[in-house]
C-alpha positions in Angstrom: 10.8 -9.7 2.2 11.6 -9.0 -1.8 9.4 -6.1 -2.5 5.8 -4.2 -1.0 3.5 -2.7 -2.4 0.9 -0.2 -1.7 -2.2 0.8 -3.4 -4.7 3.5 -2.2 -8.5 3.9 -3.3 -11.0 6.4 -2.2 -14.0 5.7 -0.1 -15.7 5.4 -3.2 -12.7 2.8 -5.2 -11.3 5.4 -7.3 -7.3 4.9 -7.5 -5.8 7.2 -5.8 -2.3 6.1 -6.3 0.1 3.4 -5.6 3.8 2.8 -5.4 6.6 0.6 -4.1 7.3 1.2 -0.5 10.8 1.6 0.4 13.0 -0.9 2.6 14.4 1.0 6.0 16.2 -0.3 9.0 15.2 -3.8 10.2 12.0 -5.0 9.1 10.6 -1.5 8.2 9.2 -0.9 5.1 7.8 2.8 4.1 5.7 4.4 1.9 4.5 7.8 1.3 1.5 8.9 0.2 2.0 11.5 -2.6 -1.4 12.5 -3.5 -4.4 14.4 -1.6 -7.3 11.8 -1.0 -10.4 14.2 -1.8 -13.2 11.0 -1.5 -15.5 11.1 1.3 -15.2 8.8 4.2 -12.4 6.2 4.6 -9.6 5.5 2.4 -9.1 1.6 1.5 -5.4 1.1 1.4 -4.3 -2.2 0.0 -0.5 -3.7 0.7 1.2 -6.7 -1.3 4.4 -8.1 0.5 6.9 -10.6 -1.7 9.3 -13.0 -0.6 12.5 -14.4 -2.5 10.8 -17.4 -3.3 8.1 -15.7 -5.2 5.0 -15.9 -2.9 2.6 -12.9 -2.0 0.5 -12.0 0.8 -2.2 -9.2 0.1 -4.1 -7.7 3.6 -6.7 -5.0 2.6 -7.6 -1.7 5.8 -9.9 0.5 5.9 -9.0 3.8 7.4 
C-alpha cells in the first residue's frame, strides 16, 4: 500500500474532516479522528487505499 485516506461526513454529509492515515507496524495503517462529530445519527467514514502502481480502492461504512 502507497498511501490511505480517510474522510469523515456527518449523518447528514457535512465534512467533518479528513486526512492521511499513518503507516504502523505490518499492515496497519492509522488514523485519528481530530474533530468532534456533532451530526445526529451515524457517521459515514469513507477510506481510499493506493498501491505503487497507481490504482485505488474506495469502501464506504456507516457507523
Amino acid at each position: 500500500m502507497k498511501s490511505v485516506h480517510v474522510q469523515i461526513n456527518s449523518a447528514d454529509g457535512l465534512p467533518v474532516e479528513d486526512g492521511e492515515a499513518k503507516h504502523g507496524a505490518g499492515n496497519l495503517w492509522i488514523y485519528a479522528a481530530t474533530q468532534k462529530n456533532t451530526g445526529l445519527g451515524s457517521a459515514k467514514i469513507v477510506v481510499s487505499a493506493s498501491d505503487l502502481p497507481g490504482n485505488v480502492t474506495t469502501e464506504e461504512m456507516s457507523l
